[in-house]
C-alpha positions as CSV (number, residue, x, y, z in Angstrom):
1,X,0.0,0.0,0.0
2,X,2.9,2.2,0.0
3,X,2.3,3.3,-3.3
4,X,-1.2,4.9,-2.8
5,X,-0.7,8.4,-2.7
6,X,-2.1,10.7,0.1
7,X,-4.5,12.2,-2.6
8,X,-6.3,8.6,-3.2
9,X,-6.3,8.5,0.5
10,X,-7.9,11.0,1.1
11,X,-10.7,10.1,-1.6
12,X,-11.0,7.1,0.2
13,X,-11.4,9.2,3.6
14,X,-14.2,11.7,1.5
15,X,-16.1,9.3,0.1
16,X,-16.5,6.8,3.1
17,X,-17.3,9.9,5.4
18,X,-20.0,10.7,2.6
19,X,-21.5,7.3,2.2
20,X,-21.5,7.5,6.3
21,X,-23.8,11.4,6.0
22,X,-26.3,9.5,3.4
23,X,-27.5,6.9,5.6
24,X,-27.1,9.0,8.8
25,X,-29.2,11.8,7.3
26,X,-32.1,9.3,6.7
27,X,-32.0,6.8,10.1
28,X,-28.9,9.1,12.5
29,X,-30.0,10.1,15.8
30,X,-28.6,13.1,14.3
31,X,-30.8,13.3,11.3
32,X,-32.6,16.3,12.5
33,X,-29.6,18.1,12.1
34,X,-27.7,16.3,9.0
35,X,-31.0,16.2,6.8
36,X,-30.7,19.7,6.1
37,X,-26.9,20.4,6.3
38,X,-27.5,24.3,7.3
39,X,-24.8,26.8,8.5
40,X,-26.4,26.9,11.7
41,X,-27.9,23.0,11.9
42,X,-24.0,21.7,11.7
43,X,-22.6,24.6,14.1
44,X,-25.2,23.8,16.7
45,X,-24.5,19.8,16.3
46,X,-20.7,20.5,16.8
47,X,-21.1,22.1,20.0
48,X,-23.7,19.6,21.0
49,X,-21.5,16.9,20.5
50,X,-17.9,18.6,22.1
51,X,-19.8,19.7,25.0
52,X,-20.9,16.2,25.7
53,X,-18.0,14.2,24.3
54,X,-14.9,16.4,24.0
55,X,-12.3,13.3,22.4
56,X,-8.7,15.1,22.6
57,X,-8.5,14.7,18.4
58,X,-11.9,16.4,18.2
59,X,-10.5,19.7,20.4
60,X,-7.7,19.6,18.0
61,X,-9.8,19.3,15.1
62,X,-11.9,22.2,16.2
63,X,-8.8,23.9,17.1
64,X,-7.5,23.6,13.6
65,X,-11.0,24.5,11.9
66,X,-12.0,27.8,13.9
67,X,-8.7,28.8,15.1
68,X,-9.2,29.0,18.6
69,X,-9.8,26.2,21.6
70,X,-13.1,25.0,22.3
71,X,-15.3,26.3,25.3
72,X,-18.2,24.6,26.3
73,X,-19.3,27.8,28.6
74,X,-18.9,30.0,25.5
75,X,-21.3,28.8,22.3
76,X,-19.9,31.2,19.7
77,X,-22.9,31.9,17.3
78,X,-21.3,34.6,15.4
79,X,-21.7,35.0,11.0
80,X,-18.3,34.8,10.9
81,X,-18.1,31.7,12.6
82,X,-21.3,30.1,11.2
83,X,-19.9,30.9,7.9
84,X,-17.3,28.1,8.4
85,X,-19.8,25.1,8.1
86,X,-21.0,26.7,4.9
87,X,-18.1,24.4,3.1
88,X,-18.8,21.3,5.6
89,X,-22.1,21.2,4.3
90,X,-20.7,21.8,0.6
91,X,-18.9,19.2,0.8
92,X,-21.2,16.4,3.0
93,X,-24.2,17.0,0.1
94,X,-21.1,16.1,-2.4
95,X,-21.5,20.2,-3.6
96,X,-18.1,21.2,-3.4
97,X,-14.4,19.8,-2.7
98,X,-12.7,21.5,0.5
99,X,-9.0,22.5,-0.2
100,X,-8.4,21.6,3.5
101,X,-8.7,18.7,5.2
102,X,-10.3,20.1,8.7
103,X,-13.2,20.6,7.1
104,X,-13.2,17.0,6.1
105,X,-12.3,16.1,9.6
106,X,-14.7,18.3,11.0
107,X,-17.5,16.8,8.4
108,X,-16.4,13.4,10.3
109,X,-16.6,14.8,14.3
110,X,-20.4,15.9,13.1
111,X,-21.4,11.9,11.7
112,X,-19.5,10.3,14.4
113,X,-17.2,8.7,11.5
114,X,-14.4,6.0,12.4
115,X,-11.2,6.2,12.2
116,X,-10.7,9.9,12.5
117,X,-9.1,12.3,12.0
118,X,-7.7,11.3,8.4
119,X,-4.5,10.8,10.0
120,X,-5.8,8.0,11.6
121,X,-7.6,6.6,8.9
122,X,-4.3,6.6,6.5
123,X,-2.2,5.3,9.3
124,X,-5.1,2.5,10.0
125,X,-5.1,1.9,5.8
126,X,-1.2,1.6,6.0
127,X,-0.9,-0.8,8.8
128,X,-3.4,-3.2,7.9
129,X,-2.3,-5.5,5.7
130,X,-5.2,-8.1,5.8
131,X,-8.2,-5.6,6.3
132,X,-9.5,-1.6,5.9
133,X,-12.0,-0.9,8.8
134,X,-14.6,1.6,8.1
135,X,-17.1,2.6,10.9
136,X,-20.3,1.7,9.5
137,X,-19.2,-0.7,7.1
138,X,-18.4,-4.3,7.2
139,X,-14.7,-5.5,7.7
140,X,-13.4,-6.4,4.1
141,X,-11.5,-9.6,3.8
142,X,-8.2,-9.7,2.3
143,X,-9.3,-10.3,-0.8
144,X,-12.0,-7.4,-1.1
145,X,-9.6,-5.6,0.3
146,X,-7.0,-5.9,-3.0
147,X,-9.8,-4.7,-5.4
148,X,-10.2,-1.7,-3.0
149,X,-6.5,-1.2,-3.4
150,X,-6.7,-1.4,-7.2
151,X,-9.9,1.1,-7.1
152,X,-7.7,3.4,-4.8
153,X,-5.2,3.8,-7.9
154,X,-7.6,4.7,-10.2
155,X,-7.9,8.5,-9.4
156,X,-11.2,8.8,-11.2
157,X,-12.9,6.0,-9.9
158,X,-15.1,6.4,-7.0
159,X,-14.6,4.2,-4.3
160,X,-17.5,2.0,-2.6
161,X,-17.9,0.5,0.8
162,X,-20.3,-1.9,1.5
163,X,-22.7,-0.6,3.6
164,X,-25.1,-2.9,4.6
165,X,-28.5,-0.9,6.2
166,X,-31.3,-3.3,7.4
167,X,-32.8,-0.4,8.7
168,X,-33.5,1.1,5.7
169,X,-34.6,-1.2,3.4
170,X,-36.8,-2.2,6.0
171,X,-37.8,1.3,5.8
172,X,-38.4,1.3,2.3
173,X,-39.9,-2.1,1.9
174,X,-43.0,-0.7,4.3
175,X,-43.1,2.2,2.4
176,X,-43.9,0.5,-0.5
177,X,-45.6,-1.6,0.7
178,X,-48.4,1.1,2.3
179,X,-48.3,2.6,-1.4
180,X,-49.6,-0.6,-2.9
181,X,-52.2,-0.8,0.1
182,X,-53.3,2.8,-0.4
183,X,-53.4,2.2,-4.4
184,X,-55.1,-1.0,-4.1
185,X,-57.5,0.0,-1.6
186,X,-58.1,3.0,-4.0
187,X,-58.7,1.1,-7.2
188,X,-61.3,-1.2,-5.3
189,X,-62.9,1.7,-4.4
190,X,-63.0,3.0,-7.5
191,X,-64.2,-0.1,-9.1
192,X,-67.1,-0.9,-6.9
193,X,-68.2,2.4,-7.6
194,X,-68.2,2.4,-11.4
195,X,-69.9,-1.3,-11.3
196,X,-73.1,0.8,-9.3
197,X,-73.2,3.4,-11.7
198,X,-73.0,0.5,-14.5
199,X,-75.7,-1.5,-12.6
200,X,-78.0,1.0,-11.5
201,X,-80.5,3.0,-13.7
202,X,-79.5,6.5,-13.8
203,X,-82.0,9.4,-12.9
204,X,-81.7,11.8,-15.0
205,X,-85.1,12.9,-16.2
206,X,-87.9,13.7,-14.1
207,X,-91.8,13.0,-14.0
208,X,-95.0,14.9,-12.6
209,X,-96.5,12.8,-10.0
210,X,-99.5,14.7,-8.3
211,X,-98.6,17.3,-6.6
212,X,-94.1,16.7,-7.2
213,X,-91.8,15.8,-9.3
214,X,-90.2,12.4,-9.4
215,X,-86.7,11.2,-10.5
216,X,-87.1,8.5,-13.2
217,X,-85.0,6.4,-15.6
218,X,-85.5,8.2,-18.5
219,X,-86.1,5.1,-20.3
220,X,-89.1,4.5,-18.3
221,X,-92.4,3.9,-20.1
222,X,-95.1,5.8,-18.8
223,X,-97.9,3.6,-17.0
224,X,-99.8,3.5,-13.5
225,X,-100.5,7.3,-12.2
226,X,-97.4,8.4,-14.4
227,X,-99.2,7.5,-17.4
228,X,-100.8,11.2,-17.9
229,X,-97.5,13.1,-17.3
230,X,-94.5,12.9,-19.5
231,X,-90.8,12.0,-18.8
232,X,-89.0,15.1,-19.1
233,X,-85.4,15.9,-18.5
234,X,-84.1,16.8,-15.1
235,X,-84.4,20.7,-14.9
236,X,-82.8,21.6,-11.9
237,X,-84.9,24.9,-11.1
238,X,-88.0,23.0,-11.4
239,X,-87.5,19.1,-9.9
240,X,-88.0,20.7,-6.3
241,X,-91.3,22.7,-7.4
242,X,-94.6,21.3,-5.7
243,X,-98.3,21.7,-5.9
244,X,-99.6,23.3,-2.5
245,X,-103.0,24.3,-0.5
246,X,-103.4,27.3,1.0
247,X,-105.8,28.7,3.7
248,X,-106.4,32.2,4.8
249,X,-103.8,32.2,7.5
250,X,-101.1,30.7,5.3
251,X,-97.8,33.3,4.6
252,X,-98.1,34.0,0.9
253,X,-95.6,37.4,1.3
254,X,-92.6,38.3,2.5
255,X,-91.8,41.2,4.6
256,X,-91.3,42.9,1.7
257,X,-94.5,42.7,0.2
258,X,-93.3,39.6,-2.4
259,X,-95.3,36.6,-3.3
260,X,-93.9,33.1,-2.2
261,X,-96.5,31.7,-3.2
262,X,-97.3,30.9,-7.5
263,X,-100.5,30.0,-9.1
264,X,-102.0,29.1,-12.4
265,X,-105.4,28.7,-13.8
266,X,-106.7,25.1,-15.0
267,X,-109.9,24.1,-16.2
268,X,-110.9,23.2,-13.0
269,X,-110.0,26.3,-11.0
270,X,-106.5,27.2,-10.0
271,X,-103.7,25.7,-8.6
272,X,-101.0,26.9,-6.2
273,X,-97.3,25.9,-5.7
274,X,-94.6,26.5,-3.7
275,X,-92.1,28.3,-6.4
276,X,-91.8,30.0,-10.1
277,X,-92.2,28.0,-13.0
278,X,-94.9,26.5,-15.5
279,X,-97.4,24.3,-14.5
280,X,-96.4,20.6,-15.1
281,X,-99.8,19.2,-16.4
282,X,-101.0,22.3,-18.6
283,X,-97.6,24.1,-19.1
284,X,-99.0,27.6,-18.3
285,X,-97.0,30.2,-16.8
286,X,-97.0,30.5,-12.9
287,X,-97.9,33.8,-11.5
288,X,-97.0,35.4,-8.4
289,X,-100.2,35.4,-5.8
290,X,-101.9,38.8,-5.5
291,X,-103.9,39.5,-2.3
292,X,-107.3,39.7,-4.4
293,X,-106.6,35.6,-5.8
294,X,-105.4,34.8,-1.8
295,X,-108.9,36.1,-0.2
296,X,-110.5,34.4,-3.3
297,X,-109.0,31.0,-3.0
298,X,-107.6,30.9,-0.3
299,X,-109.6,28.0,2.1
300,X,-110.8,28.6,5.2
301,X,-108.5,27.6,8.2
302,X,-109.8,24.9,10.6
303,X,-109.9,27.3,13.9
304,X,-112.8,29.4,11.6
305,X,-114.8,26.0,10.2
């Protein structure tokens, strides 16, 4: 391994700590942080986790990233200081390459990556002959571990680590599987429905029946107490319109003065209904009630019988 060069080291060291952010973004108990890789989300997860867990190469790392020591008593929440995670987050959503590698170390500190700093992950990469341990990732064999070193001299290549994540495919596998739930649930649905509107005869014309209006196929042949009145299509301003007595204390005005109540004449006298319209048997216009035709027509009320 001697003849790796620091720069494919380092490319190991980026992309592991990258494959590392991608599943800890999703399942991390850090996520709420690392999902969004702000500025201020990666500033307030670095002093979360040096204030708990100050490791010796972390102060140094810090150290080396801000330029001054770390101080748990003292959360620095300047611009100028925010500004610095600007480039870790660049670089953990795979934006931008840092030209220094404290940022990359820093990047590391905030997923908890293993080995770290990088000088410990080159030194670990160096000394094991048989095996390259990445935190996260499953120990390669000796065998695995050749190809990596063969991938590691290919500067353009990018390297892979396995990275197995039950969690997550568990994750997705549930996801999915509420998807085809929800879509099968919905076509069902939708199925039973149209077979209804297939099997049932649609209403959409209307007949006189008395003293309403009825909602009939409009297929139906006239016959019984229908027979007289025709099937007509469904007018929606006159499908509610009904044939109605009145007696002398029945309201026929409205405050105003307005008739809500209609009549027309027929050869047997005159009928009254409850709206505006024609009249469904003789098709002559309705009227609005005058006070002469109530004290004409109007019947008596029981109280006066």
């Amino acid at each position: 391994m001697d003849n790796i060069t620091r720069c494919n080291y380092e490319k190991a060291y980026k992309e592991a700590i990258r494959t590392k952010y991608n599943n800890e973004k999703e399942l991390g108990e850090n996520s709420n942080y690392l999902e969004t890789p702000s500025q201020a989300h990666l500033r307030n997860l670095c002093w979360k986790i040096l204030s708990v867990n100050p490791a010796p190469d972390d102060l140094k790392v810090y150290w080396d990233f801000k330029g001054t020591p770390f101080n748990k008593n003292e959360e620095d929440t300047c611009t100028t200081y925010t500004d610095k995670y600007k480039k870790v987050g660049a670089f953990l959503k795979g934006e931008k390459e840092p030209q220094k590698i404290d940022t990359v170390d820093m990047a590391a500190i905030l997923i908890d990556f293993q080995p770290r700093p990088f000088r410990k992950f080159k030194a670990k990469a160096m000394a094991q002959e048989g095996q390259i341990t990445v935190y996260g990732a499953e120990v390669l064999s000796k065998k695995e571990n050749e190809n990596t070193i063969e991938i590691l001299k290919k500067p353009e290549t990018p390297v892979f680590v396995k990275t197995p994540n039950k969690k997550r495919k568990f994750r997705i596998y549930k996801s999915r599987f509420k998807m085809f739930r929800t879509a099968a649930i919905t076509a069902f649905i939708c199925l039973i429905g149209v077979i209804i509107y297939l099997a049932l005869p649609q209403k959409e014309c209307m007949q006189w029946s008395e003293d309403h209006y009825e909602l009939v196929n409009c297929n139906l042949k006239t016959e019984g107490s229908l027979a007289g009145n025709p099937v007509e299509l469904l007018d929606e301003s006159l499908v509610h319109l009904k044939k109605v007595d009145i007696y002398d204390n029945t309201v026929c005005f409205d405050k105003y003065g307005r008739a809500t109540i209609w009549y027309a004449n027929t050869a047997d006298g005159i009928d009254f209904f409850n709206g505006h319209g024609r009249h469904p048997e003789n098709n002559n216009a309705l009227k609005p009630v005058t006070k002469d035709i109530f004290k004409k027509y109007a019947h008596k009320s029981s109280k006066e019988k």
